[in-house]
C-alpha positions as CSV (number, residue, x, y, z in Angstrom):
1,X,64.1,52.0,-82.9
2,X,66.9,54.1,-82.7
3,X,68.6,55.5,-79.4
4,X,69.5,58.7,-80.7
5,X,66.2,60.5,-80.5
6,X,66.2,59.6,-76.6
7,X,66.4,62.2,-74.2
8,X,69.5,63.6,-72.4
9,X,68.8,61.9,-69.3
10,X,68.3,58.7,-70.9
11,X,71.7,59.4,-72.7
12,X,73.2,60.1,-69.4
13,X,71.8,56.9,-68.1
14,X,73.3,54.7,-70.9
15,X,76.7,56.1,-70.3
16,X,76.9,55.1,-66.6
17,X,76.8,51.3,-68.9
18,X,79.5,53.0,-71.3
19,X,82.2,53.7,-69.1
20,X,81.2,50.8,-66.7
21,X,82.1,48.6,-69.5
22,X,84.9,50.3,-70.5
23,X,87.1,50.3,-67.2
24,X,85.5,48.9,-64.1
25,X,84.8,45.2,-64.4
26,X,87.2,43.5,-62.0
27,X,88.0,40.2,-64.9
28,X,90.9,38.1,-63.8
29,X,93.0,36.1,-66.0
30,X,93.9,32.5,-66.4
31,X,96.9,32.7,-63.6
32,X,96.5,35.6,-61.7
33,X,95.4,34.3,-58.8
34,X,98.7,32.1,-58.8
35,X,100.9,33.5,-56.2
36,X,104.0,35.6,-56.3
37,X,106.9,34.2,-54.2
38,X,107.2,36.6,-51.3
39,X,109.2,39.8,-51.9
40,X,108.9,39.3,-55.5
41,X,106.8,42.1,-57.3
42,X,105.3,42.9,-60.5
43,X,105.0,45.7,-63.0
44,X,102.1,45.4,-65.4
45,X,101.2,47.2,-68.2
46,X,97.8,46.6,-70.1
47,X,96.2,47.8,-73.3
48,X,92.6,46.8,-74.1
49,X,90.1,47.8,-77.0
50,X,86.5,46.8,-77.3
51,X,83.9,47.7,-79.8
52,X,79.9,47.7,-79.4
53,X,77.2,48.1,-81.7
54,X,74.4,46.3,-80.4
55,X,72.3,48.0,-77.6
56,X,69.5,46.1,-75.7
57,X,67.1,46.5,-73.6
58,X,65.3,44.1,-71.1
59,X,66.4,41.4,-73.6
60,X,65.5,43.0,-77.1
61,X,67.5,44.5,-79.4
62,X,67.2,48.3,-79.7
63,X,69.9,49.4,-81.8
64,X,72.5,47.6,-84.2
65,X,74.0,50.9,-84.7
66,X,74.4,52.7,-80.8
67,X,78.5,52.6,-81.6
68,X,80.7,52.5,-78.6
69,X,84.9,52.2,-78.9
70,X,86.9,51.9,-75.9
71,X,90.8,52.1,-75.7
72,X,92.1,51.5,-72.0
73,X,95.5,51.3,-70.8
74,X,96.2,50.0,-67.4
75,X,98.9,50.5,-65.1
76,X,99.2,48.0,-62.1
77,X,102.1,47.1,-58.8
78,X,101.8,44.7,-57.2
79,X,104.1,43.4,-54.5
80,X,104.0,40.3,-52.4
81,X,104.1,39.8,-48.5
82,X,104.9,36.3,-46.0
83,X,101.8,36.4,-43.8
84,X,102.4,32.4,-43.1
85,X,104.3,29.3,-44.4
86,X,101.9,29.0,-47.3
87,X,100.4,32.2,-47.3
88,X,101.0,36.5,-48.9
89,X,99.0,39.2,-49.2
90,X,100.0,41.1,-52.2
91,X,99.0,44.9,-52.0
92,X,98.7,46.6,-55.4
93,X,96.7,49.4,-57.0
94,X,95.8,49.8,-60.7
95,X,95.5,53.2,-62.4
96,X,93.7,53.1,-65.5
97,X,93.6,56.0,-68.3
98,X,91.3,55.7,-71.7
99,X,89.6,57.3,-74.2
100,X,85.9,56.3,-75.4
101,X,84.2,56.8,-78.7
102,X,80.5,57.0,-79.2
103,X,79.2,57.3,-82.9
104,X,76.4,56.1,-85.0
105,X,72.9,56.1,-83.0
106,X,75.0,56.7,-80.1
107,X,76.8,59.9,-81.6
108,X,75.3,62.2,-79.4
109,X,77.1,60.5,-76.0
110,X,80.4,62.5,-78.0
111,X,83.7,61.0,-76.6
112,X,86.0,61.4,-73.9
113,X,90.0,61.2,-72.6
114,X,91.0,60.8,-69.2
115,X,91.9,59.0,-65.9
116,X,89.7,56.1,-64.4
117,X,89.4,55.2,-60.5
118,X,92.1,54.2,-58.4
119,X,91.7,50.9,-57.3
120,X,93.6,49.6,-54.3
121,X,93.6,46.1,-53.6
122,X,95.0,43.6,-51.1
123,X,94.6,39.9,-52.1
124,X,95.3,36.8,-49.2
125,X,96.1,33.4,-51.0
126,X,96.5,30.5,-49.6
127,X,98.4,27.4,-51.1
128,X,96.7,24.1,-49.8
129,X,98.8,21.0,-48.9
130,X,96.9,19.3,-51.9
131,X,98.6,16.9,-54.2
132,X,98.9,19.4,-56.6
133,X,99.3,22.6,-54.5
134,X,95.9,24.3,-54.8
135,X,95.4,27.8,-54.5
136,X,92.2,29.7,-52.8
137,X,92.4,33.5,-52.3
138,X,90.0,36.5,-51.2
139,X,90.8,39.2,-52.2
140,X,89.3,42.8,-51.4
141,X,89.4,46.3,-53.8
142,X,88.1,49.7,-53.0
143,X,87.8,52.1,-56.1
144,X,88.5,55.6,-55.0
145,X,86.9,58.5,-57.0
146,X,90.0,59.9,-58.5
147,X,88.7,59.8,-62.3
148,X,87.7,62.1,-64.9
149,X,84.2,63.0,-64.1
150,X,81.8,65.6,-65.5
151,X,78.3,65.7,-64.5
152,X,78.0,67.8,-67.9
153,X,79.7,64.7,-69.8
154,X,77.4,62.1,-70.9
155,X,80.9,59.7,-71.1
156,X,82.9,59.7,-68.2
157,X,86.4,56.8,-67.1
158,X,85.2,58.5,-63.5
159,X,83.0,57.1,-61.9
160,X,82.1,59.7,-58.5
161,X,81.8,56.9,-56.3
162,X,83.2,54.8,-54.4
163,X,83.3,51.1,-55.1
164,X,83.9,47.9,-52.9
165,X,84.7,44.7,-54.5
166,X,85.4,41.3,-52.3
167,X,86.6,38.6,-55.1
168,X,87.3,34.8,-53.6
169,X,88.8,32.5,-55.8
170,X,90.2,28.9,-56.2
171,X,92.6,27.3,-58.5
172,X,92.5,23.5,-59.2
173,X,95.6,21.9,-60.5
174,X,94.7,18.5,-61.6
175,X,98.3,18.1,-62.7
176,X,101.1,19.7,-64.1
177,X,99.4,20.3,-66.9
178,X,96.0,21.3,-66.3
179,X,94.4,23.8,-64.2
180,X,91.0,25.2,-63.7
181,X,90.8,29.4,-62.4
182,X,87.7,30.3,-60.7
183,X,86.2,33.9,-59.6
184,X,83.2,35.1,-57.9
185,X,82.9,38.8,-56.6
186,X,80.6,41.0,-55.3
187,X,80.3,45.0,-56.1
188,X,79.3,47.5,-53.6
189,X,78.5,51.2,-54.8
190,X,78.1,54.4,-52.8
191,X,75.4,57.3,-54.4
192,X,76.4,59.6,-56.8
193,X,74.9,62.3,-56.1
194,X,75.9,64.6,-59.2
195,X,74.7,62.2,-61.5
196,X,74.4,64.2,-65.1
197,X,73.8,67.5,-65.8
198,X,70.3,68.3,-63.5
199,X,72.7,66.9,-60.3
200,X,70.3,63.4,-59.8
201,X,70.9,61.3,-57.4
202,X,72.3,57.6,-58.6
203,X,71.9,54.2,-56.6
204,X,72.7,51.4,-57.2
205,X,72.1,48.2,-56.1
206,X,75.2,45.1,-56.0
207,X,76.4,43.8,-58.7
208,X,77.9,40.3,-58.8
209,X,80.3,38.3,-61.6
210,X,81.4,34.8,-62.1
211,X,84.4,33.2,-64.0
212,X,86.1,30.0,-65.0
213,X,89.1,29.2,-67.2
214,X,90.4,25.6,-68.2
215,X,94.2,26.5,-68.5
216,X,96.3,24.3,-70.2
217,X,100.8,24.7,-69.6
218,X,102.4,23.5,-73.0
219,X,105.7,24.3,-70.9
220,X,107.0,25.7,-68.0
221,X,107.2,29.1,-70.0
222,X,103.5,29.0,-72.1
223,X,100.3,28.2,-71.3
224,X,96.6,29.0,-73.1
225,X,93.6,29.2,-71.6
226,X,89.8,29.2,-72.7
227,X,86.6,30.5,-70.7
228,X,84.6,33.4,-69.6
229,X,81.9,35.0,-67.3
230,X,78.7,35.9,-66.6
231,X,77.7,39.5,-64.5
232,X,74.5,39.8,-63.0
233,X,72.6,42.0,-60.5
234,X,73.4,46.3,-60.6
235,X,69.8,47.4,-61.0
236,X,70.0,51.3,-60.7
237,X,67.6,54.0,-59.7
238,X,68.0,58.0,-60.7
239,X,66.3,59.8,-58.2
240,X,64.0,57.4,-56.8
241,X,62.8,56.3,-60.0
242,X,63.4,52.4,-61.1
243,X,65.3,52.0,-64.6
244,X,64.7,48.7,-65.1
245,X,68.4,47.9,-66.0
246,X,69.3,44.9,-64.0
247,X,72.5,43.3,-66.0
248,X,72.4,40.0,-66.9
249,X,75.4,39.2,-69.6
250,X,77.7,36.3,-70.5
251,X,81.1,36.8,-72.3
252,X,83.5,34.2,-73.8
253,X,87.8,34.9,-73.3
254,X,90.4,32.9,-75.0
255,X,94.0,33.9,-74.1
256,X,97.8,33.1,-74.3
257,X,100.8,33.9,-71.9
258,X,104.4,33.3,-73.0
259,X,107.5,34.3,-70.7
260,X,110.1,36.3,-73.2
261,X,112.4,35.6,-70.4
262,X,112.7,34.7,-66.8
263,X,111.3,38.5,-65.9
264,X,109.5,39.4,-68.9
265,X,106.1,38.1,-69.5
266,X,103.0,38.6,-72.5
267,X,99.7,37.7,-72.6
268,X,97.0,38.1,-75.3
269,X,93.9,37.8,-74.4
270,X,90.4,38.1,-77.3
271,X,86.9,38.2,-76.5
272,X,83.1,39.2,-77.5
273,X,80.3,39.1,-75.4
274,X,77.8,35.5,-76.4
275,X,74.9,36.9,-74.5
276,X,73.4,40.4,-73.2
277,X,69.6,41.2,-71.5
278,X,70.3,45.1,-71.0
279,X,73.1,47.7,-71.8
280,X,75.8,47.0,-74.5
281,X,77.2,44.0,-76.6
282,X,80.7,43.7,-77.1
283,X,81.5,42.1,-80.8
284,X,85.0,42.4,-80.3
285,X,87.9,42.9,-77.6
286,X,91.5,42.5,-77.8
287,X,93.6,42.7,-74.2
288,X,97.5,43.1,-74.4
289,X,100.0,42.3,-71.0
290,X,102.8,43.5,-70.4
291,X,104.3,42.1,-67.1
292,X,108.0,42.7,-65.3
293,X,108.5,40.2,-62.8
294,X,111.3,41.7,-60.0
């Protein structure tokens, strides 16, 4: 069955899973939740591409051939507070700016260039008097609808909503060595109410997403890690109407992070998606970071 001969409000309706996918997912990496010493900051720099070509639907496969590439580059501050003896908040925001690429069964969704949301964030962690100095965090992010949006655009790195995220998290060192990240969040979503080009009202309902990395330190300046995430939940309706697009999706992420010197730090990071029950399925995705440490 192929997608191309759907209507445009059912074009318009698989692009709100486009540029979802493409920008706004809130994935940490192995460390992140590691905190800065206060007054430090950070300057980070990302690039990510992805590629889908499966497309399903309530579990079934619709389309090997609904084509989707998405280059994103990120630009993140962050900057870290005292707030106790063993605590900071570390305000940041993260400015993201892509293009996406539809093609194949999915050529009509066209492409698009532009800004993604703002999102501002303000993270609390804790180190625990543990042996090993463990490490528990929530940490808040509103999206602010600053992005490219076009009702007229069946694409769009804007989203014309706003978004609330609360993430918690908890690292386990078991010892110098060996560490285990873990993430759980909860999205929020305000209406859109210019959602494609007849002006329908969008709702949507919250979307939640685990993680967990086993993260192994070779030294004090490299360290890999191996692990991934499911995302569940985000059923939407278009003016009143059910679409029967709850998400329900695993993904795998292997990555490696390497300090060029005491400031300078890269991480790769390569992925695909190992299981998906509605919207796109990512074969392949390559993240590159860039991180100045000052």
């Amino acid at each position: 069955m192929s997608l191309i001969h759907r209507t445009p409000r059912h074009l318009g309706i698989l692009a709100l899973a486009c540029s979802a996918n493409a920008a706004q997912a809130l994935e940490i990496a192995a460390g992140d939740y590691e905190p800065l010493p206060a007054g430090m900051s950070a300057l980070l720099l990302y690039a990510q591409h992805a590629e889908s070509s499966d497309y399903y639907q309530q579990g079934d496969k619709v389309s090997s051939h609904f084509k989707l590439q998405t280059d994103v580059s990120l630009l993140r501050y962050i900057h870290s507070i005292a707030v106790g003896d063993n605590a900071v908040v570390e305000p940041q925001f993260i400015l993201p700016y892509g293009h996406l690429h539809a093609s194949g069964d999915a050529s009509a969704l066209g492409q698009t260039t532009g800004t993604g949301d703002l999102i501002l964030g303000a993270p609390v962690k804790w180190t625990l008097p543990a042996t090993h100095k463990d490490v528990v965090s929530l940490a808040p992010y509103l999206y602010v609808p600053t992005g490219s949006y076009d009702h007229n655009d069946a694409l769009n790195l804007g989203e014309n909503r706003w978004r609330l995220v609360l993430q918690g998290a908890y690292i386990h060192h078991f010892n110098e060595h060996w560490a285990l990240d873990t993430a759980a969040d909860v999205a929020w979503f305000s209406h859109n109410d210019d959602y494609t080009a007849t002006g329908a009202t969008l709702k949507q309902q919250a979307r939640y997403e685990y993680q967990a990395y086993l993260r192994y330190n070779l030294s004090p300046a490299t360290q890999f890690a191996v692990g991934g995430g499911r995302i569940e939940g985000g059923k939407t309706q278009v003016d009143g109407v059910d679409q029967d697009d709850r998400t329900d999706s695993t993904y795998l992420r292997v990555m490696a992070t390497h300090m060029l010197t005491p400031s300078w730090q890269m991480q790769v990071e390569a992925g695909r998606d190992l299981d998906v029950e509605q919207g796109f399925k990512e074969k392949a995705r390559l993240n590159v970071r860039l991180a100045k440490l000052f």
